[in-house]
C-alpha positions in Angstrom: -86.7 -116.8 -78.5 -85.8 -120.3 -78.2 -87.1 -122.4 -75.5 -84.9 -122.7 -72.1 -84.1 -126.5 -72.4 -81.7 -126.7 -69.4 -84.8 -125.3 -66.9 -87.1 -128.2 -68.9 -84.9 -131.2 -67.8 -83.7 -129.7 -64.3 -87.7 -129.5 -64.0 -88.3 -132.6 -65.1 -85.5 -133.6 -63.0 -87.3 -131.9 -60.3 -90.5 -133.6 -60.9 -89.7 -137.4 -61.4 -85.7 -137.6 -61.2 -85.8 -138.4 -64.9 -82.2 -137.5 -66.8 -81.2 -136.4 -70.5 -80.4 -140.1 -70.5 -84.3 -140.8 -69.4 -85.5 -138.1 -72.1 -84.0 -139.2 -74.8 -85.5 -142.9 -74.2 -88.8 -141.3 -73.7 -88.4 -140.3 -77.5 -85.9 -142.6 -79.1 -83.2 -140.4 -80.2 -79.5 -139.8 -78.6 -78.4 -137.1 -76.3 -77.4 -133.9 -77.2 -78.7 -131.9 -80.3 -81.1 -135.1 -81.5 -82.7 -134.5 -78.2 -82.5 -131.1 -77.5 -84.2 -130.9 -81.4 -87.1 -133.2 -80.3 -87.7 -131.0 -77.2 -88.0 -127.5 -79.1 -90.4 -129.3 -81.6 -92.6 -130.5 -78.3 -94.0 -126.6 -77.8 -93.3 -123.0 -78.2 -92.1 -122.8 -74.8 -90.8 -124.4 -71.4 -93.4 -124.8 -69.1 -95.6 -125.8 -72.6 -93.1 -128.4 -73.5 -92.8 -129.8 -69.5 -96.4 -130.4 -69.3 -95.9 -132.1 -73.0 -93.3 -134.3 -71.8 -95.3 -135.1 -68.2 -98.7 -136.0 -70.7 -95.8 -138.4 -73.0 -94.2 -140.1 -70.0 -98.2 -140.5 -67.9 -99.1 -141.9 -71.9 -96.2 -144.4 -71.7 -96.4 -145.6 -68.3 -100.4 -146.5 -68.6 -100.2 -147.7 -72.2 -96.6 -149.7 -71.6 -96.3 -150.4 -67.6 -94.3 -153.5 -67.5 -94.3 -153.7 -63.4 -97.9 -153.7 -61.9 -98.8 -153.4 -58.3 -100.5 -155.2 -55.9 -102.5 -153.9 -53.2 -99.9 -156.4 -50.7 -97.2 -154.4 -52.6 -98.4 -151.0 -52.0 -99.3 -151.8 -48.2 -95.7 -153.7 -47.8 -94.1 -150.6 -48.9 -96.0 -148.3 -47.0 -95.1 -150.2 -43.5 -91.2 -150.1 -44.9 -91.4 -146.5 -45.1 -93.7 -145.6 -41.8 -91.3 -148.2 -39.9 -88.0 -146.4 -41.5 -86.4 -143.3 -39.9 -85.4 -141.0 -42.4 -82.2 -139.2 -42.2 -82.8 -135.3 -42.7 -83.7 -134.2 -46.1 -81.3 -132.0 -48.2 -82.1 -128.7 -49.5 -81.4 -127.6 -53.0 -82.7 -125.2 -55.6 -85.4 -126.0 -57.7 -85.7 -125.5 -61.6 -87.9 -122.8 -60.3 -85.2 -121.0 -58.7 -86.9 -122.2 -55.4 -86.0 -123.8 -52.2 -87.4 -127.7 -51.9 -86.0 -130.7 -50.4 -85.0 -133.9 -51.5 -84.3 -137.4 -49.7 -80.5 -137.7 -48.3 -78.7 -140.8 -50.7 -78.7 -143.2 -47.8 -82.5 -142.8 -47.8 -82.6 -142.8 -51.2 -81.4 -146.0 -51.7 -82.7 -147.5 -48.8 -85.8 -146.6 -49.7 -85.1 -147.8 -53.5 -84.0 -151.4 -52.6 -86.5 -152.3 -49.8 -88.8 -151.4 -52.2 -87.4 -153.1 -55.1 -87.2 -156.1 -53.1 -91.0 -156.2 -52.5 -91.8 -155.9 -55.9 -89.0 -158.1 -56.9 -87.0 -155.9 -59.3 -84.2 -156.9 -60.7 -80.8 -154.7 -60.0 -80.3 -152.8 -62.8 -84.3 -151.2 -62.8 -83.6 -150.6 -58.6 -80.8 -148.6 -59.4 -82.7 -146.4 -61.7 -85.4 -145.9 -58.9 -82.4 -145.1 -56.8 -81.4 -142.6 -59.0 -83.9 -141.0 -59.8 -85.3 -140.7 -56.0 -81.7 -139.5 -55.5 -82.9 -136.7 -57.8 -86.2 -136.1 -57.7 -87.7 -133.2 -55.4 -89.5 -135.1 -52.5 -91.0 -131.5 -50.7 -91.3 -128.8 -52.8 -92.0 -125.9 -50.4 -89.2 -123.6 -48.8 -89.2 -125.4 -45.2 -89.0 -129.1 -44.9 -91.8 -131.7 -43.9 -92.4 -133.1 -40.6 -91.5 -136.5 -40.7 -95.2 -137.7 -40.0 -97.2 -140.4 -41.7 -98.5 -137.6 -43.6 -94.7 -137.2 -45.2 -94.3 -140.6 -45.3 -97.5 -141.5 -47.4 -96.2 -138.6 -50.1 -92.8 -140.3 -50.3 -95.0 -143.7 -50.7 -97.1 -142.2 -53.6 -94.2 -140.8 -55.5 -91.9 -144.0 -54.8 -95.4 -146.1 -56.3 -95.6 -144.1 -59.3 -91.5 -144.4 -60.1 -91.4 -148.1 -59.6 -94.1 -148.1 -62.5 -92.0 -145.8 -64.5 -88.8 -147.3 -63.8 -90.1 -150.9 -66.1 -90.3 -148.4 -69.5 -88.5 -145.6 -69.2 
C-alpha cells in the first residue's frame, strides 16, 4: 500500500507550516506527481518519510542557513512577544486527526513582521514566515495554552527556528 502523502504534507504542515510549494524546493522538483514521486521514494511509509523530510529540512537549515541570529536578536524578539497580547488561538484538526491550536492571522503576522523587522528581512522572506506561522500548529494538545511566558517562550523558539528556515527554503 502506497504511502498517504496528503497526511505527510498536512503533517508537515502541522509541524513547521511548510507547503507543497515549500516541499518541492526542499527537493528541487515541481509540484504535483514530480513531488509526490520524490516523497514515495523518501520511505516505505508516512511517519518514515516525515521524519525523513524533518532530518532533510534540519540538514539544510544548518548546512545552508543564510539568516543567523544574534543573541540581541533572540532577546529583542522575545520582549516583542512577552510585551504583545495575543488574540485567542484557533483550533483546527491536526494531520493526526487531533485537536491543536494555531496562532489567529492577525497574530500571525504581527508576530511575523516585528520579527522580521529585528532581523531585518526583506518582504518577500517575512511573508513566508507569515505564512507559514499562519499554518503551523503552535499548541498541539486538545485544550489551549495559558498565555504565560511559558507559551510565549514556545512561540519564541518555534518563530527562531522559522526565521532560519525561511532564508533556504
Amino acid at each position: 500500500m502506497a504511502p498517504d502523502l496528503k497526511y505527510v504534507k498536512a503533517r508537515l504542515g502541522d509541524t513547521l507550516g511548510f507547503s507543497e510549494n515549500d516541499l518541492a524546493r526542499l527537493y528541487g522538483v515541481a509540484v504535483g506527481r514530480p513531488l509526490d514521486a520524490r516523497l514515495v521514494s523518501l520511505a516505505p511509509d508516512a511517519a518514515a518519510i516525515v521524519d525523513r523530510i524533518l532530518g532533510d529540512i534540519e540538514a539544510a537549515r544548518a548546512g545552508y542557513r543564510q539568516i543567523a541570529l544574534n543573541e540581541d536578536q533572540m532577546a529583542a524578539i522575545a520582549d516583542t512577544l512577552r510585551n504583545y497580547r495575543f488574540h485567542s488561538l484557533v483550533s483546527l484538526l491536526a494531520a493526526d486527526g487531533s485537536v491543536a491550536w494555531k496562532l489567529s492571522a492577525d497574530d500571525a503576522q504581527y508576530v511575523a513582521f516585528r520579527s522580521a523587522d529585528v532581523v531585518a528581512m526583506d518582504f518577500e522572506l517575512s511573508e513566508v514566515l507569515r505564512a507559514r506561522l499562519k499554518r503551523m500548529v503552535i499548541w498541539p494538545e486538545p485544550s489551549p495554552p495559558s498565555d504565560d511566558r511559558a507559551f510565549r517562550d514556545h512561540v519564541a523558539e518555534l518563530l527562531l527556528y522559522l526565521i532560519e528556515l525561511a532564508g533556504i527554503l
